[in-house]
C-alpha positions in Angstrom: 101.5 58.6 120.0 104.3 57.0 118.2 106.9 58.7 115.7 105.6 56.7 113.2 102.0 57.9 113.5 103.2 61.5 113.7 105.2 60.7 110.2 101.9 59.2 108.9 99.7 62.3 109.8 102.0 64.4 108.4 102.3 62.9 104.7 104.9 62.9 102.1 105.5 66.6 102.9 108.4 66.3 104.9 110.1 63.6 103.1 112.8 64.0 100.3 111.4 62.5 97.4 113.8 60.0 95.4 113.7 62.3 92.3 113.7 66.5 92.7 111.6 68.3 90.7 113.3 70.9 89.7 110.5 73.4 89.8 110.1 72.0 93.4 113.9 72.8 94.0 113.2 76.6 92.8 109.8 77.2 95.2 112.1 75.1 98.2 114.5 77.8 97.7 112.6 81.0 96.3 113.0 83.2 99.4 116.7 82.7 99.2 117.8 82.7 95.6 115.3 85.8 95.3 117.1 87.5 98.2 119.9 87.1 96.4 119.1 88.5 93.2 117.6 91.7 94.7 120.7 91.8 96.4 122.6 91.8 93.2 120.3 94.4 91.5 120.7 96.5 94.0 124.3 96.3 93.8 123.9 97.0 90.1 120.8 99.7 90.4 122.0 101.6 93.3 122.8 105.3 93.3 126.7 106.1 93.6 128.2 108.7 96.1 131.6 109.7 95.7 131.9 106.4 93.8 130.5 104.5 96.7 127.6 102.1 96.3 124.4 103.3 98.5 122.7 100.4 98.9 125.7 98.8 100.5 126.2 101.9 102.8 126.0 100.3 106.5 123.7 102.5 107.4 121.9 101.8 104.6 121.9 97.9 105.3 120.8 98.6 109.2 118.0 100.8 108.2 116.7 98.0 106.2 116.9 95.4 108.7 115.3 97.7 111.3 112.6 98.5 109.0 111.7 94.9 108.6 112.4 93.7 112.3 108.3 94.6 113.1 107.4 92.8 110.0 109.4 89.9 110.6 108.4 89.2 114.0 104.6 88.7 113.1 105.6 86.7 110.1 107.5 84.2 112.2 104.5 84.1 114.1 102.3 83.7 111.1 104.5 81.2 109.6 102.8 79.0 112.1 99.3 79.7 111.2 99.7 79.3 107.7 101.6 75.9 107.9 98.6 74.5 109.3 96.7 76.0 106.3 94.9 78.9 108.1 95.6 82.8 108.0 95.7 85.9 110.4 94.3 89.5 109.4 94.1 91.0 112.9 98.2 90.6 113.3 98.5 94.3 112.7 95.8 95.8 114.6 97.1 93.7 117.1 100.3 95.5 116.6 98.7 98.7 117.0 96.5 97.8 120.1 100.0 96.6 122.1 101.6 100.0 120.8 98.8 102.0 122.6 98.4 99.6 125.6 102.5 100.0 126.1 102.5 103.6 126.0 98.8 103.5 128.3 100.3 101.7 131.3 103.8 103.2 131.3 102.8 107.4 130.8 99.0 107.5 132.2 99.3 104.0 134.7 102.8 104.4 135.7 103.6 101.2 135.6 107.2 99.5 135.2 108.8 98.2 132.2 108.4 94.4 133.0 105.3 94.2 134.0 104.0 96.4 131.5 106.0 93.6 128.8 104.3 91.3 130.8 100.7 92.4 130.4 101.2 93.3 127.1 102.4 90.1 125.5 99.5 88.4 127.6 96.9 90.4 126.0 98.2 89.2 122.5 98.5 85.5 123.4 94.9 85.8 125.1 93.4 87.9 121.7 95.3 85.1 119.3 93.6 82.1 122.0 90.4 83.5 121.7 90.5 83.5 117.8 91.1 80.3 117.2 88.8 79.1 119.9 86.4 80.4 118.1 87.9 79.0 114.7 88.2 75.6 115.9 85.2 75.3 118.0 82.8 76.4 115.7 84.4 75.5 112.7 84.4 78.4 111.4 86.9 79.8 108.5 90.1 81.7 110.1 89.9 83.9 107.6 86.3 85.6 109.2 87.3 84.9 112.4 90.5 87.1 112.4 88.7 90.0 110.2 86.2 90.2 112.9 89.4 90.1 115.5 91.0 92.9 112.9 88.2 94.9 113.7 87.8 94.5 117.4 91.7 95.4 118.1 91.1 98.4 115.9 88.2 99.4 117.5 89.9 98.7 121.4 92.9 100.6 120.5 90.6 103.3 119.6 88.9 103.3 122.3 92.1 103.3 125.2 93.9 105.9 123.3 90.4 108.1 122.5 92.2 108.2 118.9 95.0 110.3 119.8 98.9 109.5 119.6 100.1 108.9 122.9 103.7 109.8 123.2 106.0 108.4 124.9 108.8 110.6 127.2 111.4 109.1 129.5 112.3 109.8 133.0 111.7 108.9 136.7 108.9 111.3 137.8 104.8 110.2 137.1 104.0 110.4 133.2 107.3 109.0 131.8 108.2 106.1 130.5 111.2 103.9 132.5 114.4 104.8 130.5 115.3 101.4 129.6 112.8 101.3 127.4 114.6 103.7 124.6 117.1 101.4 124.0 114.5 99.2 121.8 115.1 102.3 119.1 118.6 102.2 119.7 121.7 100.6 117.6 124.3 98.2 119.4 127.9 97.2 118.4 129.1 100.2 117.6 125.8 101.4 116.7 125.6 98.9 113.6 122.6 96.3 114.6 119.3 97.4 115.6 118.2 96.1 119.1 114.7 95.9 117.0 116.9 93.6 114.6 117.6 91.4 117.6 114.7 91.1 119.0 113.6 90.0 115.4 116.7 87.5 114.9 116.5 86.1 118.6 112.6 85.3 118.3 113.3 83.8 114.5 115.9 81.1 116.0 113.3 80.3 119.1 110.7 79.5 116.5 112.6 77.9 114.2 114.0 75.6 116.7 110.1 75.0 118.2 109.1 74.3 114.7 111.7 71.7 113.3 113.0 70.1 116.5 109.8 69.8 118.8 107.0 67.3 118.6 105.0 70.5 118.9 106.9 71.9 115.9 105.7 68.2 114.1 102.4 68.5 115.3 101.9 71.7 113.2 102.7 70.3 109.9 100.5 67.3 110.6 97.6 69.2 111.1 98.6 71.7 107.8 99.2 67.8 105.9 96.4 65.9 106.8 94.2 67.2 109.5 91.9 64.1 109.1 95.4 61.7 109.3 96.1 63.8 111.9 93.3 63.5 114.2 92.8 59.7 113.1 96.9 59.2 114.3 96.1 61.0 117.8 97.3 64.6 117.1 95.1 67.3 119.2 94.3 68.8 116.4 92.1 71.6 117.9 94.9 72.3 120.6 97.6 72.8 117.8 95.3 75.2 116.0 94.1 77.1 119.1 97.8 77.2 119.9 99.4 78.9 116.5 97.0 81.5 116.8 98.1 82.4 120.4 101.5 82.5 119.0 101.0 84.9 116.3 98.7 87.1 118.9 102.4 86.8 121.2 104.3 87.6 118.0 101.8 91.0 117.0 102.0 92.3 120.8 105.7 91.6 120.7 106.1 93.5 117.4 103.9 96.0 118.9 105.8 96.6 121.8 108.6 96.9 119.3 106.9 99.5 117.5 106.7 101.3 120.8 110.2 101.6 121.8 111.4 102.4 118.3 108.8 105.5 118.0 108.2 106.4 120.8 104.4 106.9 120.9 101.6 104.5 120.1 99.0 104.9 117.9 95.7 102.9 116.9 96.4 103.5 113.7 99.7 101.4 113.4 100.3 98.4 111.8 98.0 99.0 108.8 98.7 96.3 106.4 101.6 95.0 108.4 99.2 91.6 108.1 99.2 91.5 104.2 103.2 92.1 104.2 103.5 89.7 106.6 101.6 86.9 104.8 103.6 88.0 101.7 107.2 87.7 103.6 105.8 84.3 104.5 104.5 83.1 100.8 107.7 84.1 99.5 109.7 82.1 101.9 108.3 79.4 100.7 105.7 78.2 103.3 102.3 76.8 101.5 99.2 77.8 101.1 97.6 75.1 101.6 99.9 74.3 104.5 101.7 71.2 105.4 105.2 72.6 104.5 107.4 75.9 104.9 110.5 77.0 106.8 111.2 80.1 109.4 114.5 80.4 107.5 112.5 81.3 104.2 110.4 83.5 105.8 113.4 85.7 107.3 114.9 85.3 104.1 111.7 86.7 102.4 111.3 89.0 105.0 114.7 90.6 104.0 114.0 90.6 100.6 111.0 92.5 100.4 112.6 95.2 103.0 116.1 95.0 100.3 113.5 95.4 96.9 111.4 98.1 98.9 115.0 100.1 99.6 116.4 100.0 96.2 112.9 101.2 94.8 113.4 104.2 97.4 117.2 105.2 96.4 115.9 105.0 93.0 113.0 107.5 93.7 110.3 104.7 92.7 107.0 105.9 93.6 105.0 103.9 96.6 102.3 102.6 93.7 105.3 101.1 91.6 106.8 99.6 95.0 103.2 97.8 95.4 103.2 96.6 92.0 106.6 94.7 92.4 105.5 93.3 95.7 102.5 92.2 94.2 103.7 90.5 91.2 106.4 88.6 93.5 103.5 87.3 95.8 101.4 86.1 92.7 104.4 84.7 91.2 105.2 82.7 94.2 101.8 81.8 94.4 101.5 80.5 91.2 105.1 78.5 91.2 103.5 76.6 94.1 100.1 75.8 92.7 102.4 74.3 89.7 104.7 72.2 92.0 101.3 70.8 94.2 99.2 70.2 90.6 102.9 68.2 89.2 103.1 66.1 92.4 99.5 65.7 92.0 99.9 64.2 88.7 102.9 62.3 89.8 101.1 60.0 92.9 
C-alpha cells in the first residue's frame, strides 16, 4: 500500500492545520503544561525542612518516579489501544496475574530468571492476543471483552497463588529466587534512578519510536482515524487491532514483573485500579478518545504528573478521597477540553 493511501486512511489527524486553534494548542499540550504547573505548586505548596523544599528533595523526586514506573509501563501500552479508539480493563489484573506467576515459577518451580521473564511476558502477549481476537472477530465492544478478561486474570491469579501472598527470598538453594532479580527494587547512579524508572523510560522510547516512525506505528492511527478508510486503503485493520491488545497484555506482564522485583512477593490482588490510572495518565497526555491522535511523550508526561499531584497531596497530609477528587476532576477536564476541540473542528470542515 502506498504512503499516500496510508495518509488517506488516516485523515486530517496527523496533519498541521493552516490555522491553530488555540484550544487545540492547549489539549496538544495539556500533559505537559499541566506537568508543569503541578510542578510549580508543589514548589510553592510543599512542606519546608530546615528551610529546604520537600518536594524537590531527591529522594523525594525518585520515589515519585518509581511509584509511577508500574503505571507508566501499562499506559504506554495502552496508549496504543486507545489511539485506535478502543480500551483495556484487564491491564491490572494482568499485572497482578504476572506478579504471582513470577514469584510461582522462581520459589515453588525453581526456575531461572530468564526463562521465567520469558514465560511471563508470553502469557501477557498471549492474554492481550486472545482479547482482541475476540474483539475483532466477533465484533464485539473492547470494553466487554477486556472486563470479562479482568475477571478471568483475577480469577487465575487466584487460583495459582490459592489467594495467598507469595514471597519472594533470594538465594541459590531450591525455594529462592535468582539474586539478580532484587536489583529491579533497587536505585542506580549513585542510588538516584530507580531500575523500575528505567525499565519505564527504556520501554517509553521503544514505543514511541514504533509509534511515530514505523508503518506499524501509522497503521494504528489509521485504524483510530478512519477504520472504514482504512480497511478501504488496504490497512489490516483486524491485525492492527489484535496486535495493540497483545501489546498492552506485554506491557501489564512487564509491569507485573516489575511489581515483583520491587516488592518482593506477588499477590492476586495487585494492580487494583492500576487500569483506570492508566487510562487517566493516557487521557491527560493528550491521546483521544475517540482515537486517531495522541503521543507516548504526553502520556509519560501525564504519567508524571499524576504521580507529582498525588505526592504533593501526600506531604500536605491530603486525605486519599481528596487525592481522587483532584484526579478526577483533571480526567473530566481533559475529557471535556477534547470533546470541545473535536465539536470546533467539527463545525469548522
Amino acid at each position: 500500500m502506498s504512503e499516500q493511501k496510508i495518509s488517506e486512511a488516516i485523515g486530517p489527524v496527523p496533519a498541521a492545520p493552516v490555522h491553530r486553534d488555540p484550544l487545540a494548542l492547549i489539549v496538544r499540550f495539556q500533559s505537559l503544561i499541566g506537568l508543569v504547573l503541578v510542578a510549580i505548586g508543589g514548589v510553592i505548596f510543599s512542606p519546608r525542612r530546615h528551610g529546604e523544599i520537600l518536594f524537590l528533595d531527591p529522594d523525594n523526586i525518585a520515589n515519585i518516579v518509581r511509584a509511577v514506573s508500574e503505571t507508566g509501563i501499562i499506559a504506554i501500552g495502552m496508549t496504543f489501544v486507545i489511539i485506535t479508539a478502543g480500551i483495556d480493563l484487564s491491564v491490572g489484573a494482568v499485572l497482578g496475574l504476572s506478579s504471582v506467576v513470577t514469584a510461582t515459577m522462581m520459589i515453588s518451580g525453581g526456575f531461572g530468571l530468564i526463562p521465567t521473564i520469558l514465560a511471563v511476558l508470553i502469557m501477557g502477549i498471549v492474554f492481550g492476543t486472545i482479547q482482541g481476537t475476540i474483539s475483532s472477530r466477533f465484533r464485539l465492544e473492547p470494553f466487554i471483552v477486556t472486563l470479562a478478561g479482568l475477571q478471568a486474570a483475577r480469577g487465575l491469579a487466584l487460583v495459582v497463588s490459592g489467594n495467598q501472598y507469595i514471597n519472594i527470598s533470594y538465594g541459590d538453594g531450591p525455594g529462592l529466587a535468582p539474586p539478580v532479580f532484587a536489583i529491579l527494587g533497587e536505585r542506580l547512579f549513585n542510588n538516584t534512578v530507580p531500575v523500575a524508572t528505567i525499565v519505564f523510560i527504556v520501554f517509553a522510547a521503544i514505543a514511541t519510536i514504533v509509534l511515530n516512525t514505523t508503518r506499524f506505528g501509522r497503521y494504528v492511527f489509521a485504524v483510530g482515524g478512519n477504520e472504514r478508510a482504512a480497511r478501504i486503503s488496504g490497512v489490516p485493520v483486524s491485525m492492527v487491532k489484535v496486535s495493540v491488545y497483545a501489546i498492552t497484555g506485554f506491557a501489564a506482564a512487564l509491569a507485573g514483573i516489575v511489581h515483583a522485583g520491587q516488592f518482593n512477593f506477588g499477590s492476586a490482588n495487585d494492580g487494583m485500579g492500576y487500569e483506570l490510572t492508566a487510562i487517566a495518565a493516557v487521557v491527560i497526555g493528550g491521546t483521544s478518545l475517540f482515537g486517531g491522535s495522541g503521543s507516548m511523550v504526553g502520556t509519560v508526561a501525564g504519567t508524571i504528573m499524576l504521580g507529582a499531584l498525588a505526592n504533593i497531596l501526600q506531604l500536605n497530609n491530603i486525605t486519599p478521597a481528596l487525592q481522587l477528587l483532584a484526579t478526577a476532576a483533571i480526567i473530566v477536564l481533559a475529557a471535556v477540553l477534547q470533546s470541545l476541540v473535536r465539536r470546533r473542528e467539527g463545525l469548522g470542515r
